[in-house]
Phi, psi and omega in degrees: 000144173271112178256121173239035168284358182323326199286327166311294172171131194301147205208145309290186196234145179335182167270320171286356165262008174261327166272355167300338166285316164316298190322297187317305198308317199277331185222032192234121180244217180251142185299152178071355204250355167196179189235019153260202212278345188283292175321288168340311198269301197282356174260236193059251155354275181316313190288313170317272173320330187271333172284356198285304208291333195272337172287296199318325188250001184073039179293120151289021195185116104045271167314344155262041201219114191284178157210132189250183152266040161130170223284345164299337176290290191302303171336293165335288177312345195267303228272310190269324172336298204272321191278131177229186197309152168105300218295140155256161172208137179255139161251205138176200212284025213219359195269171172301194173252001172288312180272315178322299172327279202308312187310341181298294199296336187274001166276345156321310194268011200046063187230123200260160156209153169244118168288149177235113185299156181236144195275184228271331167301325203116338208276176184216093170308104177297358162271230289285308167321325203267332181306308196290357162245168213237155171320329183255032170269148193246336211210112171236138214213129178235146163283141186292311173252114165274153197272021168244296194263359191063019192294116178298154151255130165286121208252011186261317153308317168281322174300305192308310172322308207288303180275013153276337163281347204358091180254159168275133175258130153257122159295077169303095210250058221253328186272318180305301180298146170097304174289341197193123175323159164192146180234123181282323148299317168296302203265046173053020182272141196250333187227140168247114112330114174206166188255192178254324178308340195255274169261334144316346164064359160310178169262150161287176176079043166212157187199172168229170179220135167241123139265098158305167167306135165109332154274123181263122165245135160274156198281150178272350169197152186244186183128194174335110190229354203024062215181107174087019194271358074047292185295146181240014167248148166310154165301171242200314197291169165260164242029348184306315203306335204263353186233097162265133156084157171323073189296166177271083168299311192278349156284343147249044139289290182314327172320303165309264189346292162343288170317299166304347170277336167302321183295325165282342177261318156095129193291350178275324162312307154333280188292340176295311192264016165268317171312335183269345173279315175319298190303314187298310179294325208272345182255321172229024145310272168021281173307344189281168191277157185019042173280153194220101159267101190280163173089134190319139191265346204246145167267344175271003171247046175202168162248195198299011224250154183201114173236126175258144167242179158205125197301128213145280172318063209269206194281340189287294185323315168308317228252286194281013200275297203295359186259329213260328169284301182262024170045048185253119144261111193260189158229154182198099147177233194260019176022070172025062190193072199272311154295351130351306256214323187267353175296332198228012190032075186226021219237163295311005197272330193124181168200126145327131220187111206247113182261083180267162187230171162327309176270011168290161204223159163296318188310264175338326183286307183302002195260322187285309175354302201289309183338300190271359171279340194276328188279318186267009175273352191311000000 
């Protein structure tokens, strides 16, 4: 099979994050909760992988770096954590439904948002952003990568904008990391978000929180830390403050892991050979007969992620056409991104939606090329 699902959760995974997992599984108890050797071996695990992700994003400090169970998790914690009655937060119209749900569910509490429209690409004009904000924004919280057109955010222009306002920025780096560098210091990110599953090459029911300096959360769920216990309040230090309950040591063992083969394999490397991919789809997608491509014409302002209609067609029948004839796997509908889809007029129908990864080949882009040239000629 040709997997073309990354944005969903990247397939396949190093080889080394399935024996970190095992490994954890076998020789790991729970971390931080005792001082023989298992308990030990899995806080281990745990510090390791958390130093990995704080070299990968440019943390100055370890400790600032949370681990959740996927990147909805960390968005919350950011989102309820941080915001209180009054507060505005500008978004927009490319975010996921990870951010989109909570800003909602969070006018109950009176906390206000603005969406920023996005133009026909995907893209999000950092002025329109800057228009939106008001005297109560606290927060301005964006996707790095959209999970439809693969459209970039600048994102050295929104930190600058967010500390010239002083506003706090989140990053939704969920399509991103792993994929395209990011320095959470250099580029102004005040809070980061990602999931472990995805361009992190982790197993799921893993995730990160980067807190910069200067940021306070209140915890999204309290308990057990094994730290302070004594205390009938959380711990104040990070990363504790923020990890109540038991972690998934063998999934960020793997997590770890994962990180470390970017690091080793280096994420410009990455991004290098996704780019020969970039060119290539973005020059004979087109070319299929009544194909519809969405998403930025510049290869440096997108990844790899590509969603098309063909007119005629419909997506579902596309979809199951490339898994069950040609051993293609996609996703097809509104990939939890409904204003997206209405940004790029693609609402309600959808969009097919073709996804590369690290171990993906040029070879795979020219096999779906031909796939959908053959389905839309049917």
């Amino acid at each position: 099979m040709i997997y073309l699902d990354n944005a969903a959760s990247s397939h396949p995974k190093p080889q080394t994050v399935y024996d970190a997992v095992q490994e954890a599984l076998k020789t790991g108890a729970n971390p931080g909760r005792s001082g023989h050797t298992l308990a030990l071996n899995a806080s281990r695990y745990i510090l390791s992988s958390r130093e990995g992700v704080a070299r990968l994003i440019g943390a100055t400090s370890a400790s600032r770096v949370i681990f959740t169970s996927n990147a909805t998790h960390a968005i919350n914690q950011t989102l309820q954590g941080f915001l209180r009655e009054g507060d505005h937060v500008v978004s927009s119209a490319m975010e996921h439904n990870s951010v989109l749900r909570p800003l909602h569910a969070l006018e109950a509490q009176g906390i206000s948002h603005t969406l920023v429209e996005a133009d026909g690409a995907g893209v999000i004009d950092i002025d329109k952003v800057a228009d939106a904000i008001t005297p109560r924004t606290r927060l301005v919280a964006l996707t790095h990568a959209s999970n439809v057109t693969g459209a970039l955010l600048d994102i050295e222009r929104a930190g600058e904008l967010c500390r010239a306002r002083g506003v706090k920025f989140l990053l939704d780096a969920s399509q991103s990391l792993g994929a395209i560098p990011i320095d959470v210091v250099a580029s102004g990110v005040d809070m980061l978000a990602a999931p472990g599953h995805k361009g992190l090459l982790g197993p799921q029911g893993t995730g990160i929180l980067y807190v910069g300096e200067g940021v306070e959360l209140k915890p999204l769920i309290t308990g057990g830390t094994g730290f302070a216990s004594e205390s009938r309040e959380m711990p104040d230090e990070l990363p504790e403050a923020l990890e109540a309950g038991t972690l998934n040591t063998p999934g960020i063992a793997g997590l770890g892991a994962g990180v470390e083969y970017l690091l080793s394999r280096t994420v410009e490397d990455i991004r290098a050979d996704e780019l020969e991919i970039i060119e290539y789809l973005i020059e004979e997608l087109p070319k299929v007969p009544d194909l519809t491509l969405y998403g930025p014409r510049d290869p440096s302002k997108r990844l790899a992620v590509f969603a098309f209609n063909i007119k005629g067609v419909d997506g579902a029948h596309v979809g199951y056409t490339l898994d069950e004839v040609y051993g293609i796997a996609v996703r097809v509908g509104l990939h939890c991104a409904p204003d997206a889809h209405k940004a790029i007029d693609a609402f309600p129908v959808g969009t097919v939606r073709a996804s590369f990864g690290p171990f993906n080949t040029i070879h795979d882009a020219k096999k779906l090329v031909e796939a959908l040239t053959m389905i839309a000629s049917l």
